[in-house]
C-alpha positions as CSV (number, residue, x, y, z in Angstrom):
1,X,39.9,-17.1,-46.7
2,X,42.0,-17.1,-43.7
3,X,40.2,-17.2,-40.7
4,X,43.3,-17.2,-38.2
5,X,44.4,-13.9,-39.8
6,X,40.9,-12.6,-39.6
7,X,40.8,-13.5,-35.6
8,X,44.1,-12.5,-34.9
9,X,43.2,-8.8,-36.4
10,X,42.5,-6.5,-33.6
11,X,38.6,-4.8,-33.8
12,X,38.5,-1.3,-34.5
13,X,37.5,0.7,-31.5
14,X,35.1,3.4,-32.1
15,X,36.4,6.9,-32.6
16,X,36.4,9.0,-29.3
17,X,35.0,11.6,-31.4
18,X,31.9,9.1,-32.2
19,X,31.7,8.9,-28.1
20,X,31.5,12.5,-27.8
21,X,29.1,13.2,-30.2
22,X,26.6,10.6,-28.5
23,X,27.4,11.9,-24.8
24,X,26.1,15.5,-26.4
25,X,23.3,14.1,-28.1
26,X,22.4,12.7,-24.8
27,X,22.9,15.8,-22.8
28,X,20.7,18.1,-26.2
29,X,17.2,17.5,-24.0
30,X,18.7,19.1,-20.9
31,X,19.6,22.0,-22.7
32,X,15.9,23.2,-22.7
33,X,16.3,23.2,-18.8
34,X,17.8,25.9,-18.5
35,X,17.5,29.2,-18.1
36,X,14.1,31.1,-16.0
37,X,11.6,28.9,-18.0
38,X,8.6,27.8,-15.2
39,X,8.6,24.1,-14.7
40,X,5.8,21.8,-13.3
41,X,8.5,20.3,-11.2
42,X,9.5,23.0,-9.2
43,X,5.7,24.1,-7.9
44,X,4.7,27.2,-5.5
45,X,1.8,26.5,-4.2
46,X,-0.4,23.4,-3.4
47,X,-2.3,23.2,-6.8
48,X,1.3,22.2,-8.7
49,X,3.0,20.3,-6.0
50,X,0.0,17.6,-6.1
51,X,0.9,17.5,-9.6
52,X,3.9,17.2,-9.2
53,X,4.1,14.6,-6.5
54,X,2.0,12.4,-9.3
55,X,4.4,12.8,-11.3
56,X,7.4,11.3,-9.0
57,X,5.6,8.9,-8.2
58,X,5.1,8.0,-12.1
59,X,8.2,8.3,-12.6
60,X,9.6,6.1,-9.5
61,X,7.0,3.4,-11.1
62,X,8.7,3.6,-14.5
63,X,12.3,3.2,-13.3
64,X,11.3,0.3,-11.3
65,X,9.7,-1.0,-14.4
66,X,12.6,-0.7,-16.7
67,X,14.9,-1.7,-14.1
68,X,13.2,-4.7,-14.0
69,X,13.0,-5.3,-17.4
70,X,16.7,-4.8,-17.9
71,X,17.2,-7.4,-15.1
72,X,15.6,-10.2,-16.4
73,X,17.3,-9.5,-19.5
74,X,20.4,-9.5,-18.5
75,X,19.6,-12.6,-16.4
76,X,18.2,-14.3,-19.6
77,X,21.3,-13.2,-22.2
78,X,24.0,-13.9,-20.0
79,X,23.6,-16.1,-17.1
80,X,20.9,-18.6,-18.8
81,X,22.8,-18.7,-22.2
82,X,23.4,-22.0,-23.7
83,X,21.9,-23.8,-20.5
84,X,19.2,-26.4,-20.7
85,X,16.5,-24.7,-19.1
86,X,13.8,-27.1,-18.3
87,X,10.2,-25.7,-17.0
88,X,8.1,-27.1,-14.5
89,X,4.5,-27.8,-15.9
90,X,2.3,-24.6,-15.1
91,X,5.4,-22.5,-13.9
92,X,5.4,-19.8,-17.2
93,X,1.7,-19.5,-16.6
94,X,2.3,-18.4,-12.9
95,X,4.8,-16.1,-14.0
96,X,2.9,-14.6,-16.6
97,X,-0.1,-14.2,-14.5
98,X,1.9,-12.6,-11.2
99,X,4.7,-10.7,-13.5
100,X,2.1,-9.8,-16.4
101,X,-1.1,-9.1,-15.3
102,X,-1.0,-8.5,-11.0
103,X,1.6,-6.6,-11.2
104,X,0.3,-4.4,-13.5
105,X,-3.5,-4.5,-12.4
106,X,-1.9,-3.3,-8.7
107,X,0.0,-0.4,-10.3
108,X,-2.4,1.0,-12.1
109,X,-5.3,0.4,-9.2
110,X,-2.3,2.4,-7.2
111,X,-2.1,5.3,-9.3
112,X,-5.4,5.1,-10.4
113,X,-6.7,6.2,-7.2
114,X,-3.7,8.7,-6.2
115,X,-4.9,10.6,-9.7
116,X,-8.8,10.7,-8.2
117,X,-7.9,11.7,-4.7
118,X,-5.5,14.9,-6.8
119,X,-8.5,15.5,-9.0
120,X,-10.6,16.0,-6.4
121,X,-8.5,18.2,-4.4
122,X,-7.6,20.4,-7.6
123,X,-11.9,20.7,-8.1
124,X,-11.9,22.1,-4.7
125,X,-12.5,25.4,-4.8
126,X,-11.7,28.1,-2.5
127,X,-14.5,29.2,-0.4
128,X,-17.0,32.0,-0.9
129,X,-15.2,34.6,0.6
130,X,-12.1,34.1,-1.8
131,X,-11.0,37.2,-4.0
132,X,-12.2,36.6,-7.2
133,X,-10.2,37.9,-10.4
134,X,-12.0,38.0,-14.0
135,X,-9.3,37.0,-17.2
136,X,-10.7,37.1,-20.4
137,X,-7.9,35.8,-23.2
138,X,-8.3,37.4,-26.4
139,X,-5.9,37.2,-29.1
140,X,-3.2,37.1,-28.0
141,X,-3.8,39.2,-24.9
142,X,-5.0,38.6,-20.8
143,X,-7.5,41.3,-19.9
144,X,-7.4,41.0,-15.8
145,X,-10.1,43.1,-13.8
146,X,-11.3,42.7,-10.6
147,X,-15.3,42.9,-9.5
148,X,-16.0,45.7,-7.9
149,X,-13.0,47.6,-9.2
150,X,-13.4,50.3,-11.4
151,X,-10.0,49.5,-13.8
152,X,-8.0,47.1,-16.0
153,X,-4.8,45.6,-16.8
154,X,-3.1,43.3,-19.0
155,X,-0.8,40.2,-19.0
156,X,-0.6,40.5,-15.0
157,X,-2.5,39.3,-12.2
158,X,-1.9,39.9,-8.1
159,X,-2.9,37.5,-5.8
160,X,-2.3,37.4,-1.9
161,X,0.5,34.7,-0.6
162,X,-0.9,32.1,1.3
163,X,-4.9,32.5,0.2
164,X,-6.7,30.8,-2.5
165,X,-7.7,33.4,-5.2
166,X,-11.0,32.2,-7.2
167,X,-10.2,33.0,-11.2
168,X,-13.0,33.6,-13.8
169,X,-12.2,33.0,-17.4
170,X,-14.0,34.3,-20.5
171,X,-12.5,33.5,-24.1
172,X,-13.2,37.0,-26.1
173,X,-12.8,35.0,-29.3
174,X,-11.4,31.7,-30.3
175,X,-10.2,28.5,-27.4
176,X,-7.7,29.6,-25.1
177,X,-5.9,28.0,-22.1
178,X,-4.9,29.8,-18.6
179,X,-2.0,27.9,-17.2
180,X,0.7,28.6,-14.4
181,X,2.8,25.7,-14.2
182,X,4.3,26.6,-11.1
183,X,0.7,27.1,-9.3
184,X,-1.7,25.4,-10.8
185,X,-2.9,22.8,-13.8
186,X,-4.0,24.6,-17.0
187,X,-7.8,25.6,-17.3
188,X,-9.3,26.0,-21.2
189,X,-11.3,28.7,-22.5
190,X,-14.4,28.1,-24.6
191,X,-16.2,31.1,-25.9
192,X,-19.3,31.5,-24.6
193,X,-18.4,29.5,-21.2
194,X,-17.3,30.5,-17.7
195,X,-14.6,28.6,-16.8
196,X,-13.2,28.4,-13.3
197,X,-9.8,27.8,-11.1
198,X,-8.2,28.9,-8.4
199,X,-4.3,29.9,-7.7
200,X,-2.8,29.7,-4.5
201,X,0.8,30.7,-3.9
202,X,3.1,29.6,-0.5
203,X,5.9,32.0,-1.5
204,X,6.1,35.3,-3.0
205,X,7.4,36.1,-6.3
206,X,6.3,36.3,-10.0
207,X,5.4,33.3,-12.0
208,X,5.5,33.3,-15.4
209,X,1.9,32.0,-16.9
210,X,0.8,30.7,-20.9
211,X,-1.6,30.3,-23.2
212,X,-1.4,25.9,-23.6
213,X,-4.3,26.0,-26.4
214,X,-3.2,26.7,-30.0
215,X,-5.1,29.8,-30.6
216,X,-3.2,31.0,-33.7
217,X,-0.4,32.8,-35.4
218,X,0.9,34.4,-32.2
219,X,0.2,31.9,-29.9
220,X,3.2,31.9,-28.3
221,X,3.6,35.5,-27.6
222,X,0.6,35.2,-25.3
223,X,2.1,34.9,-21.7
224,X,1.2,37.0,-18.7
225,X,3.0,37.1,-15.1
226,X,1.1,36.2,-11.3
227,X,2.5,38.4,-8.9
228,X,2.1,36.8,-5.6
229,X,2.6,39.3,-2.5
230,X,1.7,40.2,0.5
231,X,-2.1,40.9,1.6
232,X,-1.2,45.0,2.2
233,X,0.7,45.1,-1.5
234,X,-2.2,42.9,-2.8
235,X,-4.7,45.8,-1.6
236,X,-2.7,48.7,-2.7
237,X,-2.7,47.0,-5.8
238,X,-6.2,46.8,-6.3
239,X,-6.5,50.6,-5.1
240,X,-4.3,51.7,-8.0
241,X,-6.1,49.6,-10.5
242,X,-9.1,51.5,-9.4
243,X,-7.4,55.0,-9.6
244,X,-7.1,57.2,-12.3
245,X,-3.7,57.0,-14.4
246,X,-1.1,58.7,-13.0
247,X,-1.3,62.5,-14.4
248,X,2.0,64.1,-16.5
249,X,4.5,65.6,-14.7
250,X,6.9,67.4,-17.2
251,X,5.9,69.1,-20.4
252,X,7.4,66.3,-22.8
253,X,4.5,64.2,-20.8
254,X,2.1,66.6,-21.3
255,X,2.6,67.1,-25.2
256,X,2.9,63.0,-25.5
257,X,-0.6,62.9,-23.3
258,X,-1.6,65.3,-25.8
259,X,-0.8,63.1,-28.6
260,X,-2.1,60.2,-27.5
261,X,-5.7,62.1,-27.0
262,X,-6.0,63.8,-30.3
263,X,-4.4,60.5,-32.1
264,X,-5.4,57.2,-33.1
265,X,-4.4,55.5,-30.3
266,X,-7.1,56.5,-27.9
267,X,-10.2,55.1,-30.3
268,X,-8.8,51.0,-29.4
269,X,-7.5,51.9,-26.1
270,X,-8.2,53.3,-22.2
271,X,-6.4,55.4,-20.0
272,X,-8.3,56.1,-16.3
273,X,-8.9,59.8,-15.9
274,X,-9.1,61.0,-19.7
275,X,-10.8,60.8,-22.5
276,X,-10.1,57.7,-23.9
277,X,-12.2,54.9,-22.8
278,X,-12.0,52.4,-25.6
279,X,-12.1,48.6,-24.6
280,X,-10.8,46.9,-28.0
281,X,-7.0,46.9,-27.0
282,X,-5.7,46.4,-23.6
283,X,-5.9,49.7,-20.9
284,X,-3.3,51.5,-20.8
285,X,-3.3,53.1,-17.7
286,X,0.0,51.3,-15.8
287,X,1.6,50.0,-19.1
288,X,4.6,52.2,-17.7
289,X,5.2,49.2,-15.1
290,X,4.6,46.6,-17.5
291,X,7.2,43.4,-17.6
292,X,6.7,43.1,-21.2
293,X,5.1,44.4,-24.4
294,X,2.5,42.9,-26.7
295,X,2.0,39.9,-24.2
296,X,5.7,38.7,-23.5
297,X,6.7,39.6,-27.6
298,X,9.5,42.0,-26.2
299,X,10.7,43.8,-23.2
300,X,9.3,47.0,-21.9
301,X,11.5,49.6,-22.5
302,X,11.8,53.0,-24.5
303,X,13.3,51.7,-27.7
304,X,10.8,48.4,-28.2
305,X,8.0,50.5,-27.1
306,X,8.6,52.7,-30.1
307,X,9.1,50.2,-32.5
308,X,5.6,48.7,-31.2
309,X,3.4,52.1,-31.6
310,X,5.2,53.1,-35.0
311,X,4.6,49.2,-36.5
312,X,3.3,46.7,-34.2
313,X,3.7,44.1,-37.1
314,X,7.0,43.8,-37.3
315,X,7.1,43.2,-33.6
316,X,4.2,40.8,-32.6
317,X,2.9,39.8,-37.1
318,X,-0.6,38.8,-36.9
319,X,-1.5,41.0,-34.3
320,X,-4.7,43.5,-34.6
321,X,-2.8,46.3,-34.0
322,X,-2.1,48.7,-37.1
323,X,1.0,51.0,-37.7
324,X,0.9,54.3,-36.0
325,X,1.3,57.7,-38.4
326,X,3.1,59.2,-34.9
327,X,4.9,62.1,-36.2
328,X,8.3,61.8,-35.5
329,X,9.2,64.7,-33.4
330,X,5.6,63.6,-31.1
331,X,7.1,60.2,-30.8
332,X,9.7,60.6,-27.6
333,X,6.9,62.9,-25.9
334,X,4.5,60.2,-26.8
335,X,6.8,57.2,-25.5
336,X,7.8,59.5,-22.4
337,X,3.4,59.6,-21.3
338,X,3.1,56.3,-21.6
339,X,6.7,55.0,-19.9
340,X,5.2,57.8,-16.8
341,X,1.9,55.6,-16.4
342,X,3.3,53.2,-13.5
C-alpha cells in the first residue's frame, strides 16, 4: 500500500446538505414553542413565577456544570496530551473530594433548601376570606360552581386580578389533575378526596388550563380557560352564573328552545329558568359564550356545534355523549337557542 498517496489525498468534507439536515434537527425541539401554547416559563402570577425562578436557577447550575466538564476536557485532550503528567502524593484525592463530592454536597444543600422555602410558599393558602370556587373533573369535563351561587359552568373559571382565589377539587370519577401552568403547579384529583389550591393572577387575561393525569381516551381534550379580570367583571360574573339563561328572542330561538325541551337533550343537561335540570352533562345555560366545545375538542361556533349535537363521537370518540335524532329542519333553530345563551 502506498501510504504517501494515501496522505497526500485530500479528506472528504461533509456534504453541506449533511450540515443542514443536523442544524434542523437541532432547531425540531423549538418547533413545539411556538404558537399560544401556556408555558411554565412565562408565569402570571406568584404561584408560577416561584416555579419558574427554580427552574433558572436549575438550569444556571447545569450550564455551569457542563461548562465545566467541557473545560477540563478540553484542558485534558489538548493541552495535557502527550505530556508527562506527574501527581503529587494525595493531590487526585483532594480533587476528587473538593471537585466530586463538596461541590456537589453544596449544590444540592443550595437548591435543596430554595425547593423547601417554594414548597412552603405554594402550601400557603389564601386566607379565610378568599373566594372560594368548587371544580369537579369528570370525564373529560371541568364542572365550575361557586358556593352560594345558584348556577354552573363548564371548562371556565373567573377569578379577580391581584387576589388569591381558594379552589376546591372533587374527581366525579377516575384521577384527574387541575393545572395552570402560567399560575400555578398542578394539583391531582382522587375520587373521594378534597383537594385544594389556590390561583392568583398579576395581570388580566385568559390562561389556558389541563388535565396533567392520564384519565383516559380523551384525555387530552380536557382543557378549560381561567379568566382573570377585574373585581367589578369578576362580580358580574358570578351574578350571571346565578341568573336564569338568557330567554329567546326571535322565533327560530323559540322553536330551537322548544326543541331542546321536548328532546333528548334536556334529560343529561341544565338550562337556568326551564325545565331541564339534569346534572349528568355540563349546564348549558352560557354555552353561547363558550371558547370551545366538548372541553377544548373544537371551536365554538355554528357549524362544529352541529356536528357535536347530531354525533358527538366523531368529534370528541369516547365521550358519553350519544348521537342526537335532531330532525333536520329543528337543527338551525336548535343551534340558533343555544348559540343565544351568552
Amino acid at each position: 500500500m502506498d501510504r504517501t498517496r494515501d496522505r497526500a489525498r485530500p479528506r472528504r468534507r461533509p456534504p453541506r446538505r449533511l450540515a443542514g439536515t443536523a442544524v434542523l434537527a437541532g432547531l425540531l425541539p423549538l418547533a413545539g414553542c411556538a404558537g399560544d401554547a401556556p408555558s411554565t416559563l412565562d408565569p402570571a402570577g406568584t404561584g408560577a413565577a416561584r416555579v419558574a425562578d427554580l427552574w433558572w436557577v436549575l438550569f444556571w447550575i447545569s450550564v455551569a456544570v457542563f461548562a465545566e466538564v467541557m473545560a477540563l476536557l478540553v484542558w485534558a485532550l489538548v493541552f495535557r496530551r502527550g505530556r508527562d503528567v506527574r501527581v503529587r502524593h494525595g493531590q487526585p484525592l483532594r480533587f476528587v473530594a473538593v471537585a466530586g463530592a463538596g461541590v456537589p454536597l453544596v449544590i444540592l444543600v443550595v437548591v435543596y433548601a430554595l425547593g423547601l422555602r417554594d414548597l412552603a410558599a405554594l402550601g400557603a393558602g389564601p386566607g379565610r376570606d378568599a373566594t372560594t370556587i368548587e371544580v369537579t373533573g369528570h370525564k373529560w369535563w371541568w364542572e365550575v360552581r361557586v358556593p352560594g351561587v345558584d348556577g354552573a359552568t363548564a371548562n371556565e373559571l373567573h377569578i379577580p386580578v391581584g387576589e388569591r382565589v381558594r379552589v376546591r377539587l372533587h374527581a366525579a370519577d377516575v384521577l384527574h389533575s387541575f393545572w395552570v401552568p402560567q399560575l400555578m403547579p398542578k394539583t391531582d384529583l382522587i375520587a373521594g378526596e378534597v383537594r385544594e389550591t389556590w390561583l392568583h393572577a398579576e395581570r388580566a387575561g385568559s390562561y389556558r388550563g389541563q388535565c396533567a393525569e392520564y384519565c383516559g381516551t380523551q384525555h387530552a381534550h380536557m382543557a378549560f380557560r381561567v379568566v382573570a379580570e377585574p373585581r367589578p367583571q369578576f362580580e358580574a360574573w358570578l351574578a350571571r352564573l346565578g341568573s336564569p339563561a338568557r330567554q329567546p328572542s326571535t322565533d327560530a330561538e323559540r322553536r330551537g328552545q322548544q326543541a331542546f325541551l321536548q328532546g333528548t337533550c334536556a334529560g343529561c343537561h341544565a338550562i337556568r329558568g326551564t325545565d331541564a335540570v339534569a346534572r349528568m352533562g355540563p349546564d348549558l345555560s352560557d354555552i353561547g359564550s363558550r371558547w370551545s366545545i366538548g372541553a377544548g375538542a373544537v371551536p365554538n361556533d355554528a357549524g362544529h356545534l352541529g356536528g357535536w349535537i347530531v354525533n358527538p363521537q366523531t368529534v370528541k370518540p369516547g365521550s358519553y355523549m350519544p348521537p342526537q335524532p335532531v330532525d333536520a329542519q329543528r337543527l338551525p333553530d336548535l343551534i340558533a337557542y343555544l348559540r343565544s345563551l351568552t
